[in-house]
N, C-alpha and C positions, 0 to 999 in steps of 0.2 A: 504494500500500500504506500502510497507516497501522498504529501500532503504539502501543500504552496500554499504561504504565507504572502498574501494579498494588501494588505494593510492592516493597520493598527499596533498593536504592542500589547506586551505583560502577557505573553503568550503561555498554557501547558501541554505537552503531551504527557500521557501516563494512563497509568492503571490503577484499581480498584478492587477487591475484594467483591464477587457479586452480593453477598449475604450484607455489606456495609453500605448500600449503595439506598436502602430505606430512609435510614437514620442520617441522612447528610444535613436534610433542613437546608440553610441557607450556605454550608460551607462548602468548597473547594473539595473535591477527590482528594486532592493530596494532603487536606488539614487533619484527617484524622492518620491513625496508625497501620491502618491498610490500606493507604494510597501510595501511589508514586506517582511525584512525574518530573520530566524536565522541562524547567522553568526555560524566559526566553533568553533569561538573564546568563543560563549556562549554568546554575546551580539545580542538585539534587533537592527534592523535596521531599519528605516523609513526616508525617505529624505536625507539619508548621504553614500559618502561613505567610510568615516573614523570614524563617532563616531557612539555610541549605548548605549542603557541600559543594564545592567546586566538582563540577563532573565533565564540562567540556565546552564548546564554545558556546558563544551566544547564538542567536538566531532572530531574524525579524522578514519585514517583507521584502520578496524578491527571492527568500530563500527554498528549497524544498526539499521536507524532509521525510526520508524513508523506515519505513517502520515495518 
């Protein structure tokens, strides 16, 4: 699958838990402890959603990404 970032910014890709996916309410996939994704920023997210690990480049429009 591949996926083109067309505009905008503060982008995720990631994953999910499907049994966690009820209970999100208003948060982000990646806010709780079985999310993941990669931010546009190039950081790891997992249970936050302000901090991450450095995981790899950034990414915005123009770009496209394979998954």
């Amino acid at each position: 699958m591949e996926i083109k970032i067309i505009q905008g910014s503060y982008f995720k890709i990631g994953i999910i838990k499907e049994d966690s996916i009820e209970g999100l309410g208003k948060k982000c996939f990646s806010d709780v402890a079985t999310g993941y994704s990669w931010f546009s920023t190039g950081k790891l997210r997992n249970g936050s959603n302000s901090t991450g690990t450095d995981f790899g480049s950034s990414y915005g429009p123009g770009d496209v990404i394979k998954v």
